[in-house]
Structures are given as structure tokens and as C-alpha cells.
C-alpha angles and dihedrals in degrees: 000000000000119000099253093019114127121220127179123263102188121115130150131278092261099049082051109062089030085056104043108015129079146165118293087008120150106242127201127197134201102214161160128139099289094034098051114135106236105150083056098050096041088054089047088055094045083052091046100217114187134228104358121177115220132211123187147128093243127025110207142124091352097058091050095059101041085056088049089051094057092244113112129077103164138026137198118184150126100236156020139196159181120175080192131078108234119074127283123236086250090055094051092039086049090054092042093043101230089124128055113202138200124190126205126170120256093258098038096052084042088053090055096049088043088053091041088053088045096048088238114154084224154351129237104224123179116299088223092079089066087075091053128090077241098073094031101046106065126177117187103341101058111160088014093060099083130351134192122227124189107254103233091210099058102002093236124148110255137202117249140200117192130226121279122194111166114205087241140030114200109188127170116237132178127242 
């Protein structure tokens, strides 16, 4: 390609997973509620792609379906929730243990992405946290989770993120 020259980049739901997804990849999405991906979720279903692990603010619908779908083995997010009574299929996966999941707090999960797209090797979050269940039950990532660093201008001791770069983003635009 010449350096300059614009090529298109649009393709269908299906090449796109097919392209850019695969089995045991680390998927990212761009959410909330209107802008949920579902073209793309339903396709990575269709395609049956295996023990995924998710990373987004809120995990909601699309959780649920991926799980359903058999698609899903980990889960980082910041919330979750069900405006409806009956249990959600996160719920059921958790008490079966086909899900591992790890929670974050809305600022502390977007620190990480913001350090992964800096290119930071990590990211100093509130100290507070480290009071919270948030911070002391901790799923897969254990140690990696969260990390402490000594502050050079006051030598105390500070709270750290690290880095997240998923191998995919899936994100829902308009057209």
C-alpha cells in the first residue's frame, strides 16, 4: 500500500471474527447498554469460539450470551447487572464454575486500559480501594491484579494497576 492511500476496512460480522478472533483470545468491548455489540457476539457464538477471556465496564447482555454460548471462560469487569428478577446466566455459570471472574472498579479497570493504550507499565489508582473486597478477593489474576510502587515525591507507598491490551476490541458504531 502507498504510503497515504486509503483502503476499506469494512467487512461483515462473520469475516470478522473469523479474521481476528480465535480460540483462548483476550476480547475487549466498548459498551453500555445502546452501544452493545451484538452482531458481533451473536457471529462469535455461530463461529463457537472457546475460552475467551472478557474485559468490559459493564457486563451485561453480552456476557450472558457469550456464557450461554458456550464461549466465555473469564471475566474482568466493574459491574454487573439484571434489572429482572431470575438469574442471570453469569450467576448460574459463577455457581457452577464454568466462569472465573475478576472485578475491578470502574476507574481502576479503565486505568489499566488507559496504561495498556499509553504504553504505561502501570497505572496509580486510589489507595482507598485497597480497603475494599475489590482490592482483597482476588480470582485469576491474583498478584497481578493490583501492585504498590513507592511515590518519589513522598516515598509513600501507592496504589498500581498494571497495563491491559486484549488481543481484540469489538465495539458497536453507527453507520
Amino acid at each position: 500500500m502507498v504510503e497515504g492511500e486509503v483502503y476499506d476496512k469494512v467487512m461483515d460480522a462473520r469475516e470478522a471474527v473469523k479474521r481476528f478472533i480465535g480460540d483462548g483470545q483476550e476480547l475487549a468491548s466498548g459498551n453500555f447498554l445502546h452501544a452493545i455489540p451484538y452482531a458481533l457476539i451473536h457471529e462469535i457464538i455461530r463461529q463457537k469460539k472457546r475460552n475467551l477471556t472478557f474485559w468490559l465496564l459493564s457486563a451485561i447482555d453480552e456476557v450472558d450470551l457469550l456464557l450461554a454460548g458456550g464461549c466465555v471462560r473469564r471475566v474482568v469487569t466493574s459491574y454487573t447487572h439484571r434489572a429482572f428478577g431470575l438469574p442471570t446466566e453469569l450467576d448460574r455459570a459463577l455457581k457452577e464454575g464454568r466462569v472465573e471472574v475478576e472485578d475491578y472498579t470502574n476507574f481502576t479497570l479503565l486505568a489499566r486500559f488507559k496504561a495498556g493504550a499509553m504504553g504505561y507499565p502501570f497505572m496509580p489508582v486510589l489507595n482507598g480501594v485497597k480497603w475494599t473486597d475489590i482490592y482483597k478477593v482476588r480470582s485469576f489474576l491474583g498478584k497481578e491484579k493490583f501492585g504498590e510502587v513507592e511515590c518519589p515525591f513522598t516515598g509513600e507507598k501507592v496504589l498500581v494497576v498494571p497495563p491491559v491490551n486484549p488481543d481484540v476490541a469489538i465495539v458497536h458504531v453507527q453507520r
